[in-house]
C-alpha positions as CSV (number, residue, x, y, z in Angstrom):
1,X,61.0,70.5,87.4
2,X,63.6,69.1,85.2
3,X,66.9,69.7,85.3
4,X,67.4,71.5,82.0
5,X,64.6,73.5,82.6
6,X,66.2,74.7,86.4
7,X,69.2,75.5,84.4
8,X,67.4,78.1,81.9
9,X,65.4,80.0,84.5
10,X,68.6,80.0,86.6
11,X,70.6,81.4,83.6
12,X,67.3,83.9,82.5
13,X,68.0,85.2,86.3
14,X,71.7,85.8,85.8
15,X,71.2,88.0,82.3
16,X,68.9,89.9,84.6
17,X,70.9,90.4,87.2
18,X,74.3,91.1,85.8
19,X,72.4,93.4,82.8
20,X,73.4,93.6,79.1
21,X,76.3,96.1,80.1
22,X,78.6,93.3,80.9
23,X,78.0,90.8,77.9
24,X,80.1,92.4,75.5
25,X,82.8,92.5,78.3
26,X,86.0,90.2,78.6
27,X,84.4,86.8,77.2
28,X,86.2,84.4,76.0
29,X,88.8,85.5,73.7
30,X,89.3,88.1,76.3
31,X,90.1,85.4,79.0
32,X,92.2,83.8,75.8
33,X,94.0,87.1,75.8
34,X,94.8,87.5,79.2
35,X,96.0,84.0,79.0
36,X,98.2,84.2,76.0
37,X,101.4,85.9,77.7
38,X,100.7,83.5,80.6
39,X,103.9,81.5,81.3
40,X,103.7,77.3,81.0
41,X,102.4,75.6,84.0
42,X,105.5,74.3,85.6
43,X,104.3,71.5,88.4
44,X,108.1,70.0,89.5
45,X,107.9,68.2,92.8
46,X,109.9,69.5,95.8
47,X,113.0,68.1,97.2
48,X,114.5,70.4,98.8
49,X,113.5,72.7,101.2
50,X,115.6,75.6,102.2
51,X,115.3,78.7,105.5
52,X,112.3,76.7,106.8
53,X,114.3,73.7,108.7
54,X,113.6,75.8,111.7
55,X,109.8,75.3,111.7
56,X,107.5,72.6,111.9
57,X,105.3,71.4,109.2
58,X,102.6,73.2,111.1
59,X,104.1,76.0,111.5
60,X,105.2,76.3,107.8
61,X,101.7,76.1,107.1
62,X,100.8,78.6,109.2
63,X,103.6,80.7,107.4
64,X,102.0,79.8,104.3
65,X,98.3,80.5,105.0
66,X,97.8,82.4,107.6
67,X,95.9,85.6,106.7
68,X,96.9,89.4,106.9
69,X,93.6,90.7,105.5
70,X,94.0,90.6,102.5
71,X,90.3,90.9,100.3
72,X,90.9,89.9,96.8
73,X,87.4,88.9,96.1
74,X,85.2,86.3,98.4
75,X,86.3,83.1,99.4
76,X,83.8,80.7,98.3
77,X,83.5,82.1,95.0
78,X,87.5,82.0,94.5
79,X,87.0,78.3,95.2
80,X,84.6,77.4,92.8
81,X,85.2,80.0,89.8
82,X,85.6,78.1,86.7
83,X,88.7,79.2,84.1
84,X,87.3,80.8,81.4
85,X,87.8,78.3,78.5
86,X,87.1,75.2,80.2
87,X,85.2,73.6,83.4
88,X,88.2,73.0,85.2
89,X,88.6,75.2,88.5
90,X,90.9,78.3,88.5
91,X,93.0,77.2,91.7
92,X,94.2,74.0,89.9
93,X,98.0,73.6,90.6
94,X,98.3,73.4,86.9
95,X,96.9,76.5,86.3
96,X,97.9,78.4,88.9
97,X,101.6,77.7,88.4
98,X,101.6,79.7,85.1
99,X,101.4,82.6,87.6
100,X,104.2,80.7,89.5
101,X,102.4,80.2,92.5
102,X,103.5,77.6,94.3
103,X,101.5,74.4,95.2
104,X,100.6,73.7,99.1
105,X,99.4,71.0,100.7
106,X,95.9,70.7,102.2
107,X,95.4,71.3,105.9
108,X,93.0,72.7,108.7
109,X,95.1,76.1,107.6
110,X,94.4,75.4,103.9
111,X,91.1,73.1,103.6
112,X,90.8,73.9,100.1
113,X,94.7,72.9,98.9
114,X,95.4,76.4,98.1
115,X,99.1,77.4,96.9
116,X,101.4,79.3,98.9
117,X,100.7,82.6,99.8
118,X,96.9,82.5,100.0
119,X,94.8,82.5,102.8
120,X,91.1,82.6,103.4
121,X,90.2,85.7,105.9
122,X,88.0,86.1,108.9
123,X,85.0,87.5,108.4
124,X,85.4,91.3,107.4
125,X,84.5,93.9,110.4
126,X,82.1,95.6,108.5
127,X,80.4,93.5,106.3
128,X,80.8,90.2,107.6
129,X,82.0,88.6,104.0
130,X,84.5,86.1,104.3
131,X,87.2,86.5,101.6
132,X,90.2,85.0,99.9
133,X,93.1,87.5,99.9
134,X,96.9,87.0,99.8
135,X,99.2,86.8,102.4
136,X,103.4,87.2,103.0
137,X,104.4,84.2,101.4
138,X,103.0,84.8,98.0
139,X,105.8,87.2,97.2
140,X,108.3,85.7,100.1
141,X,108.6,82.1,99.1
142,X,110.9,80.8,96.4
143,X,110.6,77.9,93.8
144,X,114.2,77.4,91.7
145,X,114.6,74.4,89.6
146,X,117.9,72.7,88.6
147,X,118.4,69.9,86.4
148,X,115.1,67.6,87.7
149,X,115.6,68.9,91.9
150,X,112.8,71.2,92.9
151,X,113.8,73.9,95.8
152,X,111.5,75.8,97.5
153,X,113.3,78.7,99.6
154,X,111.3,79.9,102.0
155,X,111.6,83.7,103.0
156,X,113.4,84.4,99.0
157,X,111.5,86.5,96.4
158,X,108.9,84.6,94.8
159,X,108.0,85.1,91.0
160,X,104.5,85.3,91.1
161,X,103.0,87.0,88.3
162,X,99.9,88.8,90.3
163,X,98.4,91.4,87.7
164,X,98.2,88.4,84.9
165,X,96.5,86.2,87.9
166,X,94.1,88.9,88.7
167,X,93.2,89.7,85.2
168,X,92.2,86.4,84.2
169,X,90.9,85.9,87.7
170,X,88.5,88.5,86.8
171,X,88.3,87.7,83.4
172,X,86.7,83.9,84.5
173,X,84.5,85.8,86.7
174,X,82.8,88.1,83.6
175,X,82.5,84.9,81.5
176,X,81.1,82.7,83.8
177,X,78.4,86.2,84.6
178,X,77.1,85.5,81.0
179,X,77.2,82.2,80.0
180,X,74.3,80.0,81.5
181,X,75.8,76.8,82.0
182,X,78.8,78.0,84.0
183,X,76.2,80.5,85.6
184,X,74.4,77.6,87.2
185,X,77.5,76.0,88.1
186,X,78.6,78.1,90.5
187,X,76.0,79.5,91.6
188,X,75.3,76.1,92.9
189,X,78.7,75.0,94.1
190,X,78.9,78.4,95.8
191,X,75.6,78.4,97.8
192,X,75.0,75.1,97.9
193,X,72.0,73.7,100.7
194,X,70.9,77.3,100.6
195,X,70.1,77.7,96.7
196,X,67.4,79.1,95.2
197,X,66.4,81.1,92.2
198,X,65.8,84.2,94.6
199,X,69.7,83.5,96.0
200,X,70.9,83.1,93.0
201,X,70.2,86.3,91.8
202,X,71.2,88.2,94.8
203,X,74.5,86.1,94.4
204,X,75.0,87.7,90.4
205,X,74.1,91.3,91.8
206,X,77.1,91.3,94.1
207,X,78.9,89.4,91.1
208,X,78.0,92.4,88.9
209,X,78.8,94.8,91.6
210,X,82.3,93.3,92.1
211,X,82.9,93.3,88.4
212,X,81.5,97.0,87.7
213,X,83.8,98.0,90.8
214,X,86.9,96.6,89.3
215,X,86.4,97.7,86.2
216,X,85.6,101.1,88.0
217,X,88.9,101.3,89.6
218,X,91.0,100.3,86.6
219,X,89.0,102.6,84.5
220,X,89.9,106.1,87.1
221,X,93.7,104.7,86.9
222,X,93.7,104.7,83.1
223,X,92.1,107.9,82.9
224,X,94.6,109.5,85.6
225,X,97.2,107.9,83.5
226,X,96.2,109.2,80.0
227,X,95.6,112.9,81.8
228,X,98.9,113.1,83.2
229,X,100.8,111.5,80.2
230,X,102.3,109.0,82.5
231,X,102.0,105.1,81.9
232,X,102.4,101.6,84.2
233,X,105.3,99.7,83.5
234,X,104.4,96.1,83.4
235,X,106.3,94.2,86.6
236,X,106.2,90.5,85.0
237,X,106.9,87.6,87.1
238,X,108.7,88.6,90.8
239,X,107.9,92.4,90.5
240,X,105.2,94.6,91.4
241,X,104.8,98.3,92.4
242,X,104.3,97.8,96.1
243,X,105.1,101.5,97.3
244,X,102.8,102.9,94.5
245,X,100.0,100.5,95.0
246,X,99.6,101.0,98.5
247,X,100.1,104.9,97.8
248,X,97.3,104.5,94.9
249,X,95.0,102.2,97.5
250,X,94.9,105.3,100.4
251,X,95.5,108.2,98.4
252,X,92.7,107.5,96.2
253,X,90.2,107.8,98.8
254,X,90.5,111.1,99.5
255,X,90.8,112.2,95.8
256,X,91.2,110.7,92.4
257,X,93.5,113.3,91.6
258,X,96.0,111.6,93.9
259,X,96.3,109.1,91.6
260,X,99.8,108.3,90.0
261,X,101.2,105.5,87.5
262,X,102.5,102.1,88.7
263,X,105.7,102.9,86.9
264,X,108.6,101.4,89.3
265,X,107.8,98.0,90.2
266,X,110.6,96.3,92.2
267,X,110.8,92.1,93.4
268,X,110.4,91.7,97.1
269,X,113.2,91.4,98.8
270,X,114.1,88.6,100.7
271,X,113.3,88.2,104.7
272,X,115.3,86.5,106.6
273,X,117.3,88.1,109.0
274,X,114.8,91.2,108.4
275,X,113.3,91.1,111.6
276,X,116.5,92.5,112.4
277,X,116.8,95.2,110.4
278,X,116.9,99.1,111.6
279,X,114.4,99.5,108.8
280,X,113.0,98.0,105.9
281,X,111.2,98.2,102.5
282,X,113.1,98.7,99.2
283,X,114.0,102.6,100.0
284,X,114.3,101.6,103.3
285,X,111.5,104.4,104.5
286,X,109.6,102.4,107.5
287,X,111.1,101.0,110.7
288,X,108.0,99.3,112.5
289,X,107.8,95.5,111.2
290,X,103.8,95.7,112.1
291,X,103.4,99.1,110.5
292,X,105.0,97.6,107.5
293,X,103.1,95.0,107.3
294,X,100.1,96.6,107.9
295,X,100.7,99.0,104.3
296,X,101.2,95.5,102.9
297,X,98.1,94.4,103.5
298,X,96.0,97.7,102.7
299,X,98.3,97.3,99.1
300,X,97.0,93.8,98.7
301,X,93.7,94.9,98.9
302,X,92.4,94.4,103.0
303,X,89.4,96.8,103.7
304,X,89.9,100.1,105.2
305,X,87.6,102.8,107.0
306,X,88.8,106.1,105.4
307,X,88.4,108.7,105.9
308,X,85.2,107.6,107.5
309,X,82.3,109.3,109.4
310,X,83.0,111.3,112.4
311,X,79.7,110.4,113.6
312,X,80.1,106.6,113.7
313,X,83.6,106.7,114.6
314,X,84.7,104.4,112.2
315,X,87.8,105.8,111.6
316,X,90.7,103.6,110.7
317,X,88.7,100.2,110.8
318,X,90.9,97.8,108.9
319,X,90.3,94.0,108.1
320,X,94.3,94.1,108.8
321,X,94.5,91.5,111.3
322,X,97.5,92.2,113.5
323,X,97.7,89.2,115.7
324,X,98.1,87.4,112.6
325,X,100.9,89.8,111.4
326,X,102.6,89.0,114.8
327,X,102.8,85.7,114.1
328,X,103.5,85.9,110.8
329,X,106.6,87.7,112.1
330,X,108.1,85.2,114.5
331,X,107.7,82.6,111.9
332,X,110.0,84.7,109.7
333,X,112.4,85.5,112.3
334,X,113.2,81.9,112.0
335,X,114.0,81.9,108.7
336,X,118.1,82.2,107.5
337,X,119.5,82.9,104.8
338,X,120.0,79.7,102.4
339,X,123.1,78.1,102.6
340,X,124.1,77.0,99.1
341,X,123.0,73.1,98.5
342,X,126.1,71.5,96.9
343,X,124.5,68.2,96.7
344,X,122.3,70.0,94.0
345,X,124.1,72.8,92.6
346,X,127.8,70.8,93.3
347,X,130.7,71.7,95.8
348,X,132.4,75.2,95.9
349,X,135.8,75.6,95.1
350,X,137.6,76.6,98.4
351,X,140.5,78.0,96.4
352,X,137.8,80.5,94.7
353,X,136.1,81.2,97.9
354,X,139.4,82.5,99.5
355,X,140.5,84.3,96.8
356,X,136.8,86.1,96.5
357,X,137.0,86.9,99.8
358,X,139.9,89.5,99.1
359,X,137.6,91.0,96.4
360,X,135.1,91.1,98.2
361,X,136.6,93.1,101.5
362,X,138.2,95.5,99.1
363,X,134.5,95.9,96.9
364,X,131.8,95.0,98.6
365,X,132.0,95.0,102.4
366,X,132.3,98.8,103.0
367,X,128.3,98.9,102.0
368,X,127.1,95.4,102.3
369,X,128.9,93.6,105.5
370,X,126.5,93.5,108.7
371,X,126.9,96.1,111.3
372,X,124.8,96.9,114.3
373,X,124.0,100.1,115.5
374,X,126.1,101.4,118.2
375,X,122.8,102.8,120.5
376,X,119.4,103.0,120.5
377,X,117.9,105.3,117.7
378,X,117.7,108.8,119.5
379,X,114.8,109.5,117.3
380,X,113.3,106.4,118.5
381,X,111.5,106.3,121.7
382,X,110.3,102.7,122.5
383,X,114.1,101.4,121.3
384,X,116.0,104.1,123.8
385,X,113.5,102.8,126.9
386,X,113.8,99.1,125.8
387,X,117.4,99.8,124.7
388,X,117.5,98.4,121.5
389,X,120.0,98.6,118.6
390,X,119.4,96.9,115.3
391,X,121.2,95.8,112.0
392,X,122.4,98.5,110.8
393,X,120.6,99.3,106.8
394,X,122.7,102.5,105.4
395,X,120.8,104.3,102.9
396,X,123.1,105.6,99.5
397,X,121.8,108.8,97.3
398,X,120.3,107.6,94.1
399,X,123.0,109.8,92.3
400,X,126.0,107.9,94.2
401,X,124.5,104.7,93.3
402,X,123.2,105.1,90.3
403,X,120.3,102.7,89.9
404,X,117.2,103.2,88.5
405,X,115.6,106.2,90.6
406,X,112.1,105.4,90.1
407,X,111.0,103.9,93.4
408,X,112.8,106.2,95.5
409,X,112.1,109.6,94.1
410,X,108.3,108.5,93.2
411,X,108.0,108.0,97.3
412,X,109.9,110.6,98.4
413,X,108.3,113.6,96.1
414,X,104.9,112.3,96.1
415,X,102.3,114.6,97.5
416,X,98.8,114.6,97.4
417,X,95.4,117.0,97.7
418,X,94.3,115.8,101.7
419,X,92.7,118.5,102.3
420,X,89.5,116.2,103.0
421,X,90.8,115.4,105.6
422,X,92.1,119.0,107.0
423,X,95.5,118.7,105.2
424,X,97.3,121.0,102.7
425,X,96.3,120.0,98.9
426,X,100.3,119.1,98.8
427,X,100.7,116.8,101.8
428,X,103.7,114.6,101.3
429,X,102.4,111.0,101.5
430,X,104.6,109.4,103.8
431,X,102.9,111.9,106.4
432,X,99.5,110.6,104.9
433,X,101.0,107.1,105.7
434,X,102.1,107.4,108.7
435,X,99.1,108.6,110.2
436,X,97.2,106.2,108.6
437,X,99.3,103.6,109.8
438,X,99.4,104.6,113.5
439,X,95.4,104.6,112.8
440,X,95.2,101.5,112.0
441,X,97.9,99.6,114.5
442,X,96.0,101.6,117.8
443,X,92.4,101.2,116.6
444,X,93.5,97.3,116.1
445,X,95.8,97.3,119.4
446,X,93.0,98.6,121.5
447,X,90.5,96.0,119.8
448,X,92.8,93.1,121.3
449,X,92.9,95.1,124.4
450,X,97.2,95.0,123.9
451,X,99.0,96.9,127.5
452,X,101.4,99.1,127.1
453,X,104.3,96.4,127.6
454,X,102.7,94.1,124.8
455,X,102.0,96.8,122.4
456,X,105.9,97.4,122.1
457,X,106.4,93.9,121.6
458,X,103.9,93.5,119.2
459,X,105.2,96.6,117.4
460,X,108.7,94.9,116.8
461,X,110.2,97.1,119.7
462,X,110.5,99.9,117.0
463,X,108.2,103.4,117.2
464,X,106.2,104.1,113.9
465,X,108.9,106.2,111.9
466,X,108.7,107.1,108.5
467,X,111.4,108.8,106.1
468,X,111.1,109.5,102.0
469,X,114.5,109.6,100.8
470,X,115.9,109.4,97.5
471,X,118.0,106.9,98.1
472,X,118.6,102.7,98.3
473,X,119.7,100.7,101.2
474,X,122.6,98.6,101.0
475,X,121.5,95.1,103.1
476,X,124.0,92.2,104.2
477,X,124.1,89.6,101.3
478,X,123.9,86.2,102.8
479,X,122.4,84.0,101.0
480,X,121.7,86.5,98.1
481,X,122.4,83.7,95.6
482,X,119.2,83.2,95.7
483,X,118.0,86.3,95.1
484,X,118.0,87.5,91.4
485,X,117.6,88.9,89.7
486,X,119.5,91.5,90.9
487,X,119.5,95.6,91.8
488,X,115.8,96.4,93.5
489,X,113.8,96.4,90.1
490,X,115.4,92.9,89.4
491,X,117.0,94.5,86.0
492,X,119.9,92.4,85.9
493,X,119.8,88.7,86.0
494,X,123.0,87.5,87.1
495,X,125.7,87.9,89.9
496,X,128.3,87.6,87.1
497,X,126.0,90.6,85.0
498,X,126.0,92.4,87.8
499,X,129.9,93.0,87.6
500,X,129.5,93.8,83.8
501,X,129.5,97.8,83.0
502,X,126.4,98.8,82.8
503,X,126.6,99.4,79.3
504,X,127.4,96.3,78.9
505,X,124.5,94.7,81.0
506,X,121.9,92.6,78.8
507,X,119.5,95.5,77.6
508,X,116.0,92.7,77.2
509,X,116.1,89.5,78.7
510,X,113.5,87.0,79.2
511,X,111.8,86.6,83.2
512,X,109.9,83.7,84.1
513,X,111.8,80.2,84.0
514,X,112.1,78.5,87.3
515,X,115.9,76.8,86.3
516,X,118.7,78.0,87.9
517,X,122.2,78.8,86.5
518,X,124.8,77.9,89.1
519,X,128.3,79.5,87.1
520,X,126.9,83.0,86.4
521,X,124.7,82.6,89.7
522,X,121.2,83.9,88.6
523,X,117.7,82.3,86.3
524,X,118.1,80.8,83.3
525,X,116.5,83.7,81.0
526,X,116.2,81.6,77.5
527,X,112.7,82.6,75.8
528,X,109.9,79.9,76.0
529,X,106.2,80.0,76.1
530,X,105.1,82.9,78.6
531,X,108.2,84.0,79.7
532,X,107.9,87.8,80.3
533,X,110.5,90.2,77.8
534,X,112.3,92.6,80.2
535,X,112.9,95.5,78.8
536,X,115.5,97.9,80.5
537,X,114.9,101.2,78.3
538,X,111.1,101.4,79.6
539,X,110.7,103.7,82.3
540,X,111.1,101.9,86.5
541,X,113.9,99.5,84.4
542,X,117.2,100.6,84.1
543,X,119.7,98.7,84.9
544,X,122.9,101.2,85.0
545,X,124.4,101.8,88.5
546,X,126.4,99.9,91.3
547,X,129.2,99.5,89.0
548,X,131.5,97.6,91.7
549,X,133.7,95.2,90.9
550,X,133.1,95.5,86.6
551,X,136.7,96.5,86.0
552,X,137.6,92.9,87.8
553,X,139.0,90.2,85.3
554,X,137.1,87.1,84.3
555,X,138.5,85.0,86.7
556,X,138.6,87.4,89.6
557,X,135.1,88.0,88.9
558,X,134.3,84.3,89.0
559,X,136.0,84.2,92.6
560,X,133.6,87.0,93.6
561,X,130.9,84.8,92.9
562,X,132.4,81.8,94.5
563,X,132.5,83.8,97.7
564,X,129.2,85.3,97.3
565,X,127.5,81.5,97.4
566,X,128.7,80.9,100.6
567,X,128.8,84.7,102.2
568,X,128.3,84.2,106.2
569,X,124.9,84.5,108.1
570,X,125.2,87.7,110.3
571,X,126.8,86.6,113.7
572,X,125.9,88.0,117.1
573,X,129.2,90.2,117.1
574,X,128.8,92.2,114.9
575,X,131.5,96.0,114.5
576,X,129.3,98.9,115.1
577,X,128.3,101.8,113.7
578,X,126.1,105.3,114.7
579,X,121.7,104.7,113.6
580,X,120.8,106.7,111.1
581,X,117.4,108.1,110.5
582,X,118.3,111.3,108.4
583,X,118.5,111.0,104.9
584,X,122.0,111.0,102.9
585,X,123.1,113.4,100.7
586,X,124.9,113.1,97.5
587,X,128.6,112.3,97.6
588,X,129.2,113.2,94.6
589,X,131.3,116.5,93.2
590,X,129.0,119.5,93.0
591,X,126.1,118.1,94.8
């Protein structure tokens, strides 16, 4: 049979398979479209690595590619999926660092020559499928560019652009469903010795099924959206909606009507030292590193059980893969925060430095300086029999610090109809999440067949505690020149903006270029092909609040800054203070 004519019946198979409901779909001016807002590919060598010198190369690779559990869609088709204009792969470094993921070298973690932050799974507990999904370091590795040098920061907020990379990941997918040529491409490259006409039509059902389920699950959010008058707020490059699309990715399972916008998306904060930290997230509402990670995972997409079938059992099965998260966190605990790299950036000015540090005591340490917590949490049961204390991570009421409230009151008032599950039709959902979570970690614990002694270990020494305040935490800030934008919703892109009135902030500034400016400490946010246009008036955005130090003159400002380059690693003795678990009230007059 010739080869042209093994192409058509191939193709004739996939217009059966996938069905005439898809052809009119995202094609290629769709793909075009999604592709349009897409930043420049931006391909700058490395040379200079920063927070990693502690590991090895194979450990950084590990750090890199190790998997959570994340499912994004399956591995073998994420490998050989065409982009949608062109026969060039998806995953090329050129391509995929419009999305500002980072390129990674290839390895027996990475066979493939992925780019940081993605990992190819284990084989899923229930169905067996091995997938691609995403792991830490996509959002918790940073690229900064300066004048030809290329840093990578490992453990700093990355500026991936995942909901652009997903759409035109899926857009590829729905134009290589209908157009023969690229059809029969894959189809080979992805079943390769075992193709067959029969194969490759089973191969386009589950492609049609994958397609028709995403499509699915945008369409419900949409609808939810337009019902309840509520709309997403695009997150751009470095941000993303973490606490509402792991809310979204639970909730949604026991009713659509649980369904809420992605309207406070927020950058990921950086890591290190977090392994040290009383509790994290960006509301500071979880204390357990492995709980934490495990809501990563489930918002990154890793299959759940839930709320399952009494009669199997099944309860609670996850594709999280805990050992992995583990790991993952003892690779982080290595990381520190970045010293600032004069050879690139130049040499500080000592007479700055000292004269910031007088600012800085009088503005800034109060909230920000590192304290440890003067006992065990009370509230805390494995920390009082291990006796453990932690960095100290005081929460402040959204009204005294007067940043965008979004994230914080979205968690804490969110409730939800679980009565599917034997709950009230108003359950707050951090007590959905907890549970959950607890689920998940002793199903998975008891899988590995973890004692007693290692299951506090693996746990990060901390019992799975929850809290939904309305409020921020106030973390130590070494190293947090690398870490703008600024605020939790990155709404402000400079240290020396920062110490502007608010009113005075820039209201829309451009997100997206990797060059760093080392005066006003911060990106360089000059408009250019893709660059995202951040707009502070849209809802999840403002960027009002923490006005401290904004009444300081030019110069004293500028010796602020100089300080805050060079702001010390927290040390081992470290002033005390009580461990807080409550959440604060309003300082202000009248509340």
């Amino acid at each position: 049979m010739s080869q042209k004519r093994k192409i058509a019946i191939t193709a004739a198979v996939v217009f059966v398979a996938v069905g005439a409901g898809l052809i009119g779909l995202l094609l290629t001016g769709g793909y075009k479209m999604a592709m349009g807002t897409v930043a420049d590919s931006v391909t700058t060598a490395t040379d200079v690595n920063l927070s990693g010198s502690a590991l090895t190369d194979d450990e950084l690779d590990r750090f890199y590619h190790l998997s959570q559990g994340s499912q994004v869609m399956p591995y073998d088709w994420f490998v050989n999926l065409e982009q949608g204009d062109s026969r060039d792969k998806l995953i090329t470094d050129e391509l995929m660092s419009r999305f500002r993921f980072i390129p990674s070298r290839k390895s027996a973690m990475n066979p493939d020559g992925l780019q940081i932050g993605f990992a190819k799974d284990e084989p899923d507990p229930i169905t067996g499928q091995v997938h691609m999904g995403v792991t830490c370091a996509a959002c918790h590795t940073q690229q900064i560019t300066y004048k030809g040098h290329g840093l990578v920061i490992n453990g700093g907020p990355g500026l991936i652009d995942f909901d652009r990379f997903v759409a035109a990941m899926y857009a590829s997918l729905e134009i290589t469903a209908t157009s023969p040529l690229k059809a029969d491409r894959f189809a080979r490259a992805v079943l390769k010795d075992k193709f067959s006409l029969r194969a490759a039509a089973e191969l386009w059902i589950d492609v049609q099924k994958a397609i028709k389920n995403t499509a699915q699950t945008k369409f419900e959010e949409l609808t939810s959206n337009r019902e309840r008058k509520e709309a997403n707020t695009d997150g751009g490059f470095g941000r993303i909606d973490a606490l509402g699309a792991g809310g979204n990715s639970l909730y949604r399972r026991l009713s659509l009507k649980n369904l809420r916008a992605l309207n406070a998306p927020v950058k990921a904060p950086p890591v290190w030292d977090a392994n040290k930290y009383a509790w994290v997230q960006s509301n500071g509402s979880i204390r357990s590193p492995l709980h934490r990670n495990v809501i990563e995972s489930l918002a990154v997409n890793a299959s759940l059980v839930f709320p399952g079938d009494e009669t199997k059992n099944d309860r609670y099965t996850a594709s999280s893969r805990l050992k992995n998260m583990v790991e993952l966190e003892a690779l982080m605990a290595k990381f520190e925060a970045p010293a600032w790299p004069e050879a690139v950036f130049g040499k500080l000015d000592a007479d700055r430095v000292t004269r910031g540090k007088v600012h800085y005591e009088a503005l800034c340490s109060m909230c920000h300086a590192p304290k440890m917590e003067s006992r065990p949490l009370a509230d805390d049961p494995i920390a009082v029999r291990a006796d453990m204390r932690f960095i100290s991570v005081p929460l402040h009421h959204i009204d005294d610090v007067g940043t965008d409230p979004t994230d914080a009151v979205n968690f804490a008032r969110r409730t939800l109809d679980a009565t599917s599950i034997g709950l009230k039709a108003d359950t707050p959902g951090a007590e959905v999440i907890a549970m959950v979570l607890g689920g998940i970690v002793k199903r998975g614990l008891q899988a590995e067949k973890i004692t007693d002694a290692e299951r506090d270990v693996w746990i990060g020494m901390r019992a799975n505690l929850l809290r939904a305040c309305e409020a921020y935490p106030s973390r130590p800030l070494a190293g947090y020149w690398a870490a703008g934008p600024y605020l939790h919703n990155g709404s402000v892109p400079t240290l020396y903006d920062l110490l502007t009135p608010g009113p005075e902030r820039p209201k829309e500034f451009y997100t997206g270029n990797l060059e760093f400016d080392p005066v006003k400490v911060g990106r360089v946010t000059t408009n250019f092909q893709g660059t995202f246009l951040f707009k502070t008036s849209i809802t999840g955005n403002s960027n009002l609040g923490h006005e401290y130090g904004t009444s300081l003159s030019h110069e004293e400002k500028m010796d602020l800054i100089e300080y805050m380059k060079q702001i010390p690693r927290p040390g081992k003795d470290l002033p005390v203070v009580d461990p807080g678990y409550a959440c604060p009230t309003s300082q202000r007059a009248g509340k």
